[in-house]
Steps between C-alpha positions, in 0.01 A plus 500: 500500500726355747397291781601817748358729315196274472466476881571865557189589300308270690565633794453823388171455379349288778594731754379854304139469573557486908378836663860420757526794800695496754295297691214295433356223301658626160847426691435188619360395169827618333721306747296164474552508123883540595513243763346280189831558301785484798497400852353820691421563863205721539513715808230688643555759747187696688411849454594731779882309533761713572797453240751758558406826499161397306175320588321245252180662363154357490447234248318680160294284298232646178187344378389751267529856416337758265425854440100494315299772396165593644331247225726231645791481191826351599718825376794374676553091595777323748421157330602641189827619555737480890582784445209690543477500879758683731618220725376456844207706407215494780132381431289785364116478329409870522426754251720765400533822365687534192721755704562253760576188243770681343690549837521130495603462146799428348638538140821564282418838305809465271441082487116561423412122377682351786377398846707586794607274766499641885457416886367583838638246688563685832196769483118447507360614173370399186582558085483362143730527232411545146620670147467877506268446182222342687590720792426803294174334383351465821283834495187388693385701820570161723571171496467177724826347652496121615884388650376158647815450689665363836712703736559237791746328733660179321850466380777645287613122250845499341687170337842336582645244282823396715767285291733402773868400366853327597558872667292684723552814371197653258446659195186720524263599210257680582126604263180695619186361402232752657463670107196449300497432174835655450737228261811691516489666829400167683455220318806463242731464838260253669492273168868525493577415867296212415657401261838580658421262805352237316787454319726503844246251694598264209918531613751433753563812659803658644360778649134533649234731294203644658213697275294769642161525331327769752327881462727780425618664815304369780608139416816554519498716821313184639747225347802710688316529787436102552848398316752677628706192539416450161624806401806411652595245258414738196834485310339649149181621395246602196227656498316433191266766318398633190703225319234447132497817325788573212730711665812412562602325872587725765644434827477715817823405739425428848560784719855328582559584175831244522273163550605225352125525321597793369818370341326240349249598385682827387750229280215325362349859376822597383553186279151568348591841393307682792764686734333798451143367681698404785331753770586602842322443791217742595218493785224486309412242225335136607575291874913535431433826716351267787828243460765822442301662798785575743433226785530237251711635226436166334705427157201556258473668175178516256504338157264693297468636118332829486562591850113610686315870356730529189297339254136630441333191551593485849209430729275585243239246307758471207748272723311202394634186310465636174823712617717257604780335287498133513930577406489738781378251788783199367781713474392635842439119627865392320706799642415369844565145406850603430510724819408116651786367351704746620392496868507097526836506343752795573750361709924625643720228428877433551767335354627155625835607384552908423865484403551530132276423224378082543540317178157452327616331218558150687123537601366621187421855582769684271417578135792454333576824259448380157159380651223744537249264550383532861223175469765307708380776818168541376351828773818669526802633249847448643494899570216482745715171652778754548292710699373289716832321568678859547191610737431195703661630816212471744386836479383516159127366443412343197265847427838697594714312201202569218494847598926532486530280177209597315402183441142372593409375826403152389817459290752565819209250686578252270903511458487543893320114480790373215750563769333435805471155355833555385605533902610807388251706721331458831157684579526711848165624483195589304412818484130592694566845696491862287778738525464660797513138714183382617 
C-alpha cells in the first residue's frame, strides 16, 4: 500500500464513527481531527444569523436514542449504528402506539437489509431509520421511544484551510462534512482534500488555494454570505464528492460551461479516456449550485465518480468503508495533483524574435535527422518545440498550445523553459482568471 493510499484509509476510518450533522458536536469533532492534519480556521457562527436568504438553525446535539419494548429490549439502538436516528430529531421518552411508530419510521422496501439515511433539519419532529426486515418484525401493540437530544441556540462550525500564494487570486475546493457515517458521500472527498492541501502547504505556490470543509448547503450559503470579497478572487473551483467508489471520474462543468476549470479539467479527463463523463452543468447536485447560483456565477465545477442517487448505496448503511476503493481515492487525489500542475503552471508567452524560424542547433535544441534520440531535450520532442515556437505570440497560453498540438501540457511546459532559458521566449503573464475574465 502506498503511503497515500495509506493515509487515505486512515482518514477514512478515523473519521467513520463520528455521528457529524450539520451542526453540533459531531462537526466540530470532525473539523478538529482536520485542523490536526492541515492548518484550519474553525469558525463558529450563532444560530438565528441571517446568511442570505437563510437563517442558521439551532445547534442539534444526541446523547442517546432507542425504540424498547414494553419489557424494556433495545429493538432499535442509535449507538449501534448513525444511521438510525433522523437528524435533528427532538427529545421524546413517551410511549407509542405501534400505529403511531410507524409514521415515524423509515425503511428501503426494495433495499430491505439496508438502513436509510435522512433529515429534519428545518422542521420539529422526530424518526429512526432501520432495515425494512426489523421494521417488519416490530409487531408489538406499543413501544417506548427515548431521543435524548438537544434542539438549542449555539452555532453553525465550518473549516478554512487558506494557502495564500505569489498571486492573490484563489483556487477554491470545496467538501461537506455534515454526513454520518457515509465514506463515499462525505468522507472520501474530505480525506482527499487533506491530502490535496497537505501536499500544497509543503510548496511554493503560485496561486493561493483555499479548502472549504463546511455542511452541505447552509455552509456554503454562510461562507458567500461573509466572503464575498473572497469570492471575488475565485478564479477556479472543485467541489469534491463521491470521489472512493469504482466508477469511473466524472466531472460536472461549472455553469459557465467555458471556465478555464472546465477546460482543464475536461483535458485531463479526456487524456484518461473519460470524455464521455464530462457532464454539463445542472442546478441540483452538491454546493456548485450555491457557487453557479446567479449572483456569484463563480467558476466551479464538481469532481465526483458516481455522481449523487445513481448508485444504490447512496445514503444508505452500505456506503461504508468496506465500499470504497483504496485505487479509487489515489487516482481521484492524483488527477487533481495534475489539475495543480496545471493551474500553477499554464502560462501565454511570446517570442523575443517572431521572424523566421531561430536556429536551435547552435543552442542544442535541434535533433539532427539521423538522430532520434530526444535524451539531449529530455520533457519535450522537437515537434512539441515547434509548437510552442510557432504559437508563442502572446495570445497563446501554455494550456492553449497542448490543446492545438496534441501534445501534453507538461511537455509544451517544459520546451517553453528550454527556450525561455534559451532567450528565446519571454513570459507576459500567468494564467489565473477562467474564460469568461474574472
Amino acid at each position: 500500500m502506498s503511503r497515500a493510499a495509506a493515509e487515505l484509509q486512515t482518514h477514512i476510518d478515523a473519521l467513520f464513527p463520528i455521528c457529524r450533522s450539520i451542526t453540533g458536536q459531531g462537526l466540530r469533532q470532525t473539523l478538529g481531527y482536520i485542523a490536526d492534519k492541515i492548518p484550519l480556521r474553525i469558525w463558529e457562527v450563532p444560530t438565528g444569523t441571517a446568511v442570505l436568504d437563510w437563517e442558521i438553525p439551532p445547534e442539534w446535539n444526541v446523547r442517546h436514542a432507542a425504540i424498547y419494548t414494553l419489557a424494556g429490549d433495545r429493538v432499535v439502538d442509535f449507538s449501534q449504528h448513525n444511521l438510525h436516528l433522523v437528524q435533528y430529531s427532538e427529545p421524546v421518552d413517551r410511549i407509542v402506539s405501534r400505529e403511531e411508530l410507524d409514521t415515524h419510521l423509515h425503511s428501503l422496501p426494495n433495499q430491505p437489509d439496508l438502513i436509510p439515511y435522512r433529515t429534519a433539519y428545518y422542521r420539529r419532529t422526530w424518526g429512526f431509520c432501520l432495515s425494512h426486515r426489523d421494521r417488519l418484525a416490530l409487531t408489538d401493540d406499543a413501544y417506548r421511544v427515548v431521543i435524548v437530544s438537544t434542539l438549542e441556540p449555539g452555532s453553525l462550525s465550518y473549516g478554512e484551510c487558506f494557502l495564500p500564494g505569489a498571486s492573490s487570486d484563489e483556487v477554491l475546493f470545496s467538501s461537506h462534512c455534515c454526513h454520518p457515517s457515509l465514506a463515499n458521500d462525505n468522507l472520501s472527498a474530505i480525506s482527499v482534500a487533506i491530502e490535496l492541501a497537505r501536499g500544497l502547504a509543503g510548496r511554493t505556490r503560485r496561486l493561493s488555494y483555499r479548502f472549504l470543509f463546511m455542511p452541505g448547503t447552509i455552509g456554503a450559503i454562510t461562507w458567500l454570505h461573509f466572503n464575498r470579497d473572497a469570492a471575488d478572487r475565485v478564479r477556479h473551483g472543485v467541489v469534491l464528492s463521491c470521489l472512493g467508489d469504482s466508477a469511473p471520474l466524472t466531472y460536472k462543468r461549472s455553469r459557465r460551461g467555458d471556465a478555464m476549470i472546465d477546460r482543464y479539467i475536461g483535458r485531463l479527463m479526456q487524456d484518461a479516456g473519460l470524455a464521455d463523463r464530462v457532464r454539463p452543468f445542472i442546478p441540483m447536485g452538491y454546493d456548485e449550485r450555491q457557487y453557479c447560483s446567479p449572483g456569484f456565477n463563480l467558476p466551479v465545477g464538481c469532481l465526483m465518480r458516481s455522481p449523487p442517487g445513481s448508485f444504490p448505496e447512496y445514503h444508505t448503511s452500505a456506503d461504508n468503508p468496506g465500499f470504497l476503493r483504496l485505487q479509487s481515492l489515489t487516482d481521484s487525489l492524483e488527477l487533481l495533483e495534475r489539475l495543480i500542475s496545471i493551474l500553477e503552471n499554464d502560462a501565454i508567452w511570446v517570442r523575443t524574435n517572431p521572424y523566421g524560424e531561430p536556429q536551435l542547433g547552435r543552442r542544442g535544441l535541434y535533433a539532427q535527422q539521423d538522430n532520434h534520440d530526444p535524451s539531449h531535450c529530455p520533457g519535450f520532442d522537437q515537434e512539441t518545440l515547434l509548437w510552442v515556437l510557432n504559437l508563442a505570440d502572446g495570445q497563446h497560453s501554455s494550456f492553449d498550445m497542448a490543446e492545438l498540438s496534441g501534445k501534453s501540457f507538461m511537455s509544451v511546459v517544459a520546451a517553453s523553459a528550454a527556450l525561455a532559458e534559451e532567450g528565446l521566449l519571454a513570459p507576459t503573464g500567468l494564467i489565473t482568471a477562467d474564460a469568461s475574465g474574472a
